[in-house]
Every structure is written in structure tokens, then in C-alpha cells.
N, C-alpha and C positions, 0 to 999 in steps of 0.2 A: 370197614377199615379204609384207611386212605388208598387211595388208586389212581391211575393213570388213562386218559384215555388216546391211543396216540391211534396215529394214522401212516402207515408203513407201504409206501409206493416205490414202485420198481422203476428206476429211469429210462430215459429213453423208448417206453413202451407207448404204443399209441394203437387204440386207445391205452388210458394207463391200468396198468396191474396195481391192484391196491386194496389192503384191507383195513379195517377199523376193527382195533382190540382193545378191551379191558386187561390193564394189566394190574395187579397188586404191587404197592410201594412195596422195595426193599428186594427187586431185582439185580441181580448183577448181570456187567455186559454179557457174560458167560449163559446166563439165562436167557435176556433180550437175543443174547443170536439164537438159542434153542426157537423161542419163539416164531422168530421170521422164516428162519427152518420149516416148522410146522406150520404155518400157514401160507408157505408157497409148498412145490414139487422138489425141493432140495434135498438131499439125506444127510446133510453135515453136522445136525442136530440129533439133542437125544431123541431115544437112544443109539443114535448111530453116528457118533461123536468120530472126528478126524476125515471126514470125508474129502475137504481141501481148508487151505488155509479163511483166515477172516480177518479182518480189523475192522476199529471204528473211528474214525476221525475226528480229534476234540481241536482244531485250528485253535479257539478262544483258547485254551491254556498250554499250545505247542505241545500236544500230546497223542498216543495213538493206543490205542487198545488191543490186545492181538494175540491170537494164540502162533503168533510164530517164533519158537523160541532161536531161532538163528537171529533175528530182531534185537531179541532181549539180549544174548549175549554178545552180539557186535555193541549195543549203547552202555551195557555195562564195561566193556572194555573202554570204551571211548572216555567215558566217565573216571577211570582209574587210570587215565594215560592221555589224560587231557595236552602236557605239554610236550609228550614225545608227537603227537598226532599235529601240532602247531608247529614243530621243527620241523617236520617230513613237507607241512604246507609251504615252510618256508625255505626249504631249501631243495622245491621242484623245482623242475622244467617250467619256464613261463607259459609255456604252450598248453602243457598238461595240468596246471595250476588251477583252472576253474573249474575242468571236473572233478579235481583232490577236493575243491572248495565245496562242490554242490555235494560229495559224497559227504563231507564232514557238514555241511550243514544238515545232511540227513540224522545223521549218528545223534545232532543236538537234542534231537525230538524227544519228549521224556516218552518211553515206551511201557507200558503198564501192562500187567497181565487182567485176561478177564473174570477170573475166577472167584476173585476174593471184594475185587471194585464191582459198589451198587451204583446204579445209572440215577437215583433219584437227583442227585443234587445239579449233575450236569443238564438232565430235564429241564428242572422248572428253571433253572437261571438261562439256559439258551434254547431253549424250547425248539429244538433241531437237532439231530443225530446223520450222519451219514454214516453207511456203510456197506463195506465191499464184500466180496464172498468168490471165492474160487480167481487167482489171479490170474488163471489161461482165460473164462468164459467170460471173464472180466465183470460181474454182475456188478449195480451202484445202485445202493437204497436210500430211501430218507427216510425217519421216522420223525415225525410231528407231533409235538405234544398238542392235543384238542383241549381236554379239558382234566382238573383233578376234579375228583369227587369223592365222597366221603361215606359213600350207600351201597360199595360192591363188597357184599361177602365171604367170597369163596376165595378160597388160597391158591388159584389156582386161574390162569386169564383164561377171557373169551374172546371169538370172534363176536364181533356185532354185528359188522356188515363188509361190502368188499366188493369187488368184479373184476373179471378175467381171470383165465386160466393162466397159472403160472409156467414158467419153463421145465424140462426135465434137466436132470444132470446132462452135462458134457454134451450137451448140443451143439458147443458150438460159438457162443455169444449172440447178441442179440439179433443180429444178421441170420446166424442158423438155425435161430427158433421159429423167426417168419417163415425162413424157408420149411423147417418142419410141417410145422402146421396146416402150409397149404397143403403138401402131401399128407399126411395127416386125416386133415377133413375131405379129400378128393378120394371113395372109394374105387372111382376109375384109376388112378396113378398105376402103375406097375410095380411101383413100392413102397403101396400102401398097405399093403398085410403085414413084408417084412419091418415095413417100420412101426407100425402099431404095437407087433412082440417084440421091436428094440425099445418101444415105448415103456409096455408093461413090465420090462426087464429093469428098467430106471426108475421104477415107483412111479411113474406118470397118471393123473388122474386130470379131468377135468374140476373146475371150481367144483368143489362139494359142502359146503358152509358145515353141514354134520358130522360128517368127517373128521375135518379139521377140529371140530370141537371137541368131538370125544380124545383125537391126539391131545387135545391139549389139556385135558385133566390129567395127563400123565407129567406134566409141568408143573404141579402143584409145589408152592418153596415155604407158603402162608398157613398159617392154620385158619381151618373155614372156622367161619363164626356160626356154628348154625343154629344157636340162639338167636340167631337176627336175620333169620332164614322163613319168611312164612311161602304158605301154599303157593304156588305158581308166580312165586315174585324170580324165579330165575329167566324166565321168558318174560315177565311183564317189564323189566329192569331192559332189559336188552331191547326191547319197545321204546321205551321212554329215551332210551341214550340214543337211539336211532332216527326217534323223530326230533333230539336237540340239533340235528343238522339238515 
């Protein structure tokens, strides 16, 4: 079946955090965030849906994705009260008039829920996704489309490849993940025990490629083909896309 192979890195990491996944066409954003979910240390995904807010950033069609419904219903008001929101601009404060401006330019944004919109079409025409995750720890991803291919048959993505261990929740942002870590990997620190069991309290793992994969046949949205399934082409498929790069 047709499929996706993108490459999802974590900003700002150095070195970078970043994995390469097989995904099946006819994902929605709703899925694509489950996935990034699962293959970092996040728990905002299934099954463990609401953990903090998301969005995804479409700049080329002035658009955002997002399960934050205070979002959805500030643009849906903005939308039905288009010219009481241009009177209010117009009969500010001059002072206060380009904050009303930059607030209502926000509200223009078409806002779109993730549930029901599939990422295919935005893929292959901009071959680029950003997105955000938890607005306090402030996370910022890119996903990359690498390549389509027409040879993956399982309803359900994979990891292919990747490195570095991702963040735990609520660390902190990217600053308080480094700092983690060095306590973390120092079993001399003094809080390095109590932080290992705040670790494992957070779903904390280091990189685990099997892991990850087995969460991820719980992602399944495709029906496998398993007619077009022979002996050991689920590893040798996963070889072959590993050494196109």
C-alpha cells in the first residue's frame, strides 16, 4: 500500500533526537501526533490521550491543527462576528491598537481539528510539518517527508531507524532535559536515585527501537495486506529503507 517515509526530529537537540518511520497513507494529524508520541518519551498519545495540548503548523495555507478547543472556539467566533471584532479595532486606543491587531490577526488563522483531517495531501505538496507539543515545555518537531513508497504492508507504522533518547514529561523544556540527564547518567549525584524513580514515574525509557515498535502496532488505522506479506520481508523491508539513506 502507498506509504510515507518521514523523518521526525526534535529541535534544538544536539546532538539531534530523531527517528525514521514508515507510515501508512491516510493518517490523520490525530494519528501522526499519536505516533510522535510513541516514538519519543511523551504520554500525550494513545492510549493515553490529553496529556497537554498539540498543534501543527500549515504557514503555506494559514492554517493550524490542534486539539485545543478554546482555539476552535475563539476563530469560530471571530468568524461569525467578523465586523463587530473590525469596529472594536477601530474604535481602540492607538496605543492598544496593535496588540487588538496582532490578537485578531491570530483569530484569522483557519484552525482545524485533528481528528477527522488526513496529513497526506499536506505531505507530499510541502514535504515539511512542524509541530509543537506541551505549551509550558515548549517542545518543536519537524517531520520530513523522505520518501513514498508503494512496498509497506502493514496497517500499522514502523520505526526504521533513529538515535537519542528522548525527553521525559514535564522536565522542564529543553534546558531541563540536559540538566536531567547529566544527573541522570552520574550515579555519584545525590539525586540520582530520587531522580531515576521520578524518571520511571514519567514513562522514561532510554532509546529502545523494540519497544517503540511493538507500541506502535497498537497504532494500526490501515488494514494489513497480508497477502503481500512473505517470510521475513518485515525485517528485510526495514533493511532495504535503512540502507536508501
Amino acid at each position: 500500500m502507498k506509504s510515507y517515509i518521514i523523518r521526525i526530529e526534535l529541535e534544538e537537540t544536539n546532538p539531534v533526537i530523531w527517528r525514521r518511520v514508515v507510515v501508512p497513507a491516510g493518517a490523520t494529524f490525530k494519528r501522526l501526533h499519536d505516533i510522535i508520541q510513541n516514538v519519543t518519551n511523551f504520554q500525550g498519545g494513545y492510549p493515553n490521550d490529553g496529556y497537554h495540548l498539540y498543534e501543527f503548523e500549515l504557514p503555506e495555507e494559514n492554517g493550524i491543527v490542534t486539539d485545543n478547543e478554546e482555539m476552535h472556539l475563539e476563530h469560530l467566533h471571530y468568524k461569525k462576528n467578523r465586523k463587530m471584532y473590525e469596529e472594536r479595532l477601530r474604535d481602540m486606543n492607538p496605543e492598544m491598537r496593535q496588540f487588538e491587531q496582532a490578537y485578531q490577526d491570530r483569530l484569522k488563522i483557519e484552525v482545524r481539528k485533528p481528528t477527522r483531517l488526513k496529513v497526506d495531501d499536506y505531505l507530499e505538496k510541502h514535504k515539511e510539518i512542524r509541530y509543537a507539543y506541551d505549551f509550558g515545555d515548549d517542545w518543536h518537531f519537524t517531520v520530513k517527508l523522505e520518501r513514498v513508497v508503494e512496498d509497506y504492508h502493514f496497517g500499522f507504522p514502523t520505526l526504521l531507524d533513529g538515535a537519542g533518547t528522548a525527553p521525559p514529561e514535564d522536565v522542564g523544556g529543553i534546558h531541563g532535559f540536559y540538566g536531567f540527564m547529566e544527573v541522570y547518567n552520574d550515579p555519584k549525584d545525590p539525586e540520582h536515585l530520587e531522580l531515576k524513580a521520578w524518571a520511571e514515574s514519567q514513562g522514561f525509557r532510554e532509546y529502545d527501537p523494540a519497544m517503540i515498535n511493538g507500541r506502535l502496532k497498537g497504532l494500526s488505522y490501515r488494514k494489513t495486506q497480508w497477502d503481500m506479506i512473505y517470510q521475513e520481508m518485515y525485517k528485510i523491508m526495514q533493511e532495504k529503507y535503512r540502507k536508501g539513506r
